[in-house]
C-alpha positions in Angstrom: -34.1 -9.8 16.8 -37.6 -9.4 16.4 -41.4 -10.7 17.9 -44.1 -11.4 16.8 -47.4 -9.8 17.4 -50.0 -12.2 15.9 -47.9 -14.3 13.9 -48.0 -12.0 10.4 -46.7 -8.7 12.2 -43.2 -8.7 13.1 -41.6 -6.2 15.3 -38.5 -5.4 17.4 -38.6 -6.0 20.8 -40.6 -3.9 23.0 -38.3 -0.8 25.1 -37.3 -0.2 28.1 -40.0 1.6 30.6 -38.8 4.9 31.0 -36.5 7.0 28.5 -36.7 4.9 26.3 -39.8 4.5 26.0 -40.1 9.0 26.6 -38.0 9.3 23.5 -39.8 7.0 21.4 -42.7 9.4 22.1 -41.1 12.5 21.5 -39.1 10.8 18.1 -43.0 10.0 16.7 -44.5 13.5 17.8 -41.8 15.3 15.6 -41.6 13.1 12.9 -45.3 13.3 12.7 -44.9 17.2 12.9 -42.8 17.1 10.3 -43.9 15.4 8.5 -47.2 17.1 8.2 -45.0 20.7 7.8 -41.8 19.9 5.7 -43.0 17.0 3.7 -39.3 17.2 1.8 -37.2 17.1 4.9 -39.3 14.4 5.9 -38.8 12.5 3.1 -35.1 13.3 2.4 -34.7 12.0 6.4 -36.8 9.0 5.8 -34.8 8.3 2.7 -31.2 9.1 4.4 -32.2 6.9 7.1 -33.1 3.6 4.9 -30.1 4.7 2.6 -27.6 5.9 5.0 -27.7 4.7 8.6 -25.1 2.9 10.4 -26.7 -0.7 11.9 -24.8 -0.2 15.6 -25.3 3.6 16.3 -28.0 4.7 13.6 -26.2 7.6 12.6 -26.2 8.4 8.9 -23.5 9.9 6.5 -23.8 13.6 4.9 -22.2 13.6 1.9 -22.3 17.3 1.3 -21.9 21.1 2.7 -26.2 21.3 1.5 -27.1 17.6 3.8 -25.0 19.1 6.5 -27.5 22.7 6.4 -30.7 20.7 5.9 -29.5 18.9 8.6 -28.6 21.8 10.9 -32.0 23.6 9.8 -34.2 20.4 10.8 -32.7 20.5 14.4 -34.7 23.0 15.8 -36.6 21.2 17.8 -36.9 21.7 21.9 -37.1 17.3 22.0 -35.3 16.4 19.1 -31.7 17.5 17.8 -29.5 16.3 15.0 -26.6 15.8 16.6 -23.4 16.5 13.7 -20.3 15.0 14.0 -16.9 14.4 12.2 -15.1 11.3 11.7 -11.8 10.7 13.0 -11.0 8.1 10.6 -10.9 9.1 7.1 -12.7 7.0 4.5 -10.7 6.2 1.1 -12.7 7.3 -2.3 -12.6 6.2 -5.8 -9.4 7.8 -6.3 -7.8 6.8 -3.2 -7.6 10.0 -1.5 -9.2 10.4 2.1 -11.5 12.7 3.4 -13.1 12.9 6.8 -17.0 11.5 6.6 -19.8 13.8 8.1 -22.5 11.8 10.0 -25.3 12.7 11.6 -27.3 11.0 14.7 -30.6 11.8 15.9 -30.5 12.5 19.6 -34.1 13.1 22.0 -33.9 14.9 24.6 -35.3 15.4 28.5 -37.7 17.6 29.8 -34.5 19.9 30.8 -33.4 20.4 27.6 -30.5 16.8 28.1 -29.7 14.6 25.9 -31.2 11.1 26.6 -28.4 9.2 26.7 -30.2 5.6 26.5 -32.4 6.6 23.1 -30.2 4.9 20.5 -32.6 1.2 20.4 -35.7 4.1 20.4 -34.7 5.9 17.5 -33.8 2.6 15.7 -37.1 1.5 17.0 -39.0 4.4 15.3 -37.0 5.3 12.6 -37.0 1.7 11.1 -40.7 1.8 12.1 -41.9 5.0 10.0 -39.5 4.2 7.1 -41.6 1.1 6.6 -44.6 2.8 7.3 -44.3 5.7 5.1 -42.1 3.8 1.9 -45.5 1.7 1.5 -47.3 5.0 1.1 -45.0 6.2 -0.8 -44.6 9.3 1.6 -48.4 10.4 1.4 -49.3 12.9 3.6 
């Protein structure tokens, strides 16, 4: 669902007061950071997200061992952490074999160091947001 602003600009619906709202903030302060530092990882996040996020949950699949470092290397942030898990349902390939799918959510956290755990509409929010932002720039910085 979304509103509109002034009948051409069409957003999602405002968040929540609170942490929602606190993780939006922190999700734009380190995209902008990176995105200013490690114009690649920016990009290859931006492009995992519009490519490779789930609609429910945002998280995004990892097909490889060299996603799963870049991914592991971009979460070293004090406020926002790429959260890496394993599924427990296999997914079939071309061949018909199974193999377990590596996924990976973006999780903000609190001023303590906690995971928020009401952020999933605020990093949909932003992510969906700056992918639209930054594909019609083509990723300028």
């Amino acid at each position: 669902m979304v509103e509109a602003l002034d009948g051409n600009t069409w957003v999602p619906p405002a968040l929540a007061a609170g942490s929602a709202t606190a993780a939006a903030v922190m999700l734009c302060r380190w995209l902008e950071a990176l995105r200013t530092v490690r114009v690649e990882d920016f990009r290859w996040l931006v492009e995992k997200w519009t490519t490779a996020s789930e609609r429910e949950r945002g998280r995004m699949v990892l097909v490889d061992d060299a996603e799963v470092e870049l991914a592991h290397r971009l979460s070293d942030s004090a406020h926002v952490q790429l959260q890496i898990s394993h599924s427990k349902v296999a997914q079939r390939n071309q061949d018909g074999d199974t193999k377990p799918v590596t996924r990976m959510r973006i999780k903000c956290m609190d001023a303590h160091g906690q995971a928020i755990t009401r952020d999933t509409l605020a990093v949909r929010w932003v992510m969906t947001y700056v992918a639209a932002k930054w594909a019609n720039c083509r990723y300028s910085t």
